[in-house]
C-alpha positions in Angstrom: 108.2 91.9 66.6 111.0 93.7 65.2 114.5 94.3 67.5 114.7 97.7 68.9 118.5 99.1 67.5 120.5 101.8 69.8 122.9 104.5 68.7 125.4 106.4 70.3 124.5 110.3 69.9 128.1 111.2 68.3 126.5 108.8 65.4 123.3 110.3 65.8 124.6 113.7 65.4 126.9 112.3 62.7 124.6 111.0 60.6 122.0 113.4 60.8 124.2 117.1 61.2 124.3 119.6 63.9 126.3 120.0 66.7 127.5 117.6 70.1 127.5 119.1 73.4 127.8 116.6 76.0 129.2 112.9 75.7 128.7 111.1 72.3 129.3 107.9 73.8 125.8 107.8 75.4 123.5 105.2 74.2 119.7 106.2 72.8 117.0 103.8 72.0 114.2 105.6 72.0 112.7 108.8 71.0 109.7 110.7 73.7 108.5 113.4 74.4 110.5 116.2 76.9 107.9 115.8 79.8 107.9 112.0 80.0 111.5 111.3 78.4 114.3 109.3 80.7 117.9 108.1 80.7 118.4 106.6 77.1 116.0 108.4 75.0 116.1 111.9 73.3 113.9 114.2 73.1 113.2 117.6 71.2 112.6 121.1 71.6 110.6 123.7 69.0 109.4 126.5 71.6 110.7 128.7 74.1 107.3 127.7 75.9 108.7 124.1 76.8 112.0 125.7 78.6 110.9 124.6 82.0 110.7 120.8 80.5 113.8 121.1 79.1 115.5 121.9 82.4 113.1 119.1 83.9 113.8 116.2 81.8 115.6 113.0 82.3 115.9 112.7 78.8 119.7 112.0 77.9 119.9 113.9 75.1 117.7 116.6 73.8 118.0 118.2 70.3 117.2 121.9 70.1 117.2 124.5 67.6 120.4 126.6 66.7 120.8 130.1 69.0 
C-alpha cells in the first residue's frame, strides 16, 4: 500500500503551468471527477456541457481550459 502524497495548488500550478485563481495554499490529494469531487481534490473541465457541474462541485480546485 503505497502513501497517498498532497500538494498545495500554487505547486500544482507551478509545476505543471497555467494560471492561479483562488488560494494556492489549499491542499489536494486526490484527483475526481466534477460531479462526485469534494473539499481536497481537483477536478477538470473540457466542455461547456459540464458548466452546471462546475458551478455544482465541492471540488477545491478545478482546472479548466484558457478563455
Amino acid at each position: 500500500m503505497s502513501a497517498q502524497q498532497s500538494f498545495r495548488l500554487d505547486e500544482i500550478v507551478s509545476r505543471l503551468g497555467g494560471a492561479l485563481d483562488g488560494d494556492g495554499s489549499v491542499v489536494i490529494s486526490q484527483v475526481a471527477p466534477l460531479a462526485s469531487a469534494n473539499a481536497g481534490q481537483i477536478s477538470f473541465i473540457t466542455s461547456p456541457k459540464y458548466k452546471q457541474q462546475l458551478r455544482e462541485t465541492s471540488a477545491s480546485a478545478v482546472i479548466v481550459p484558457p478563455e
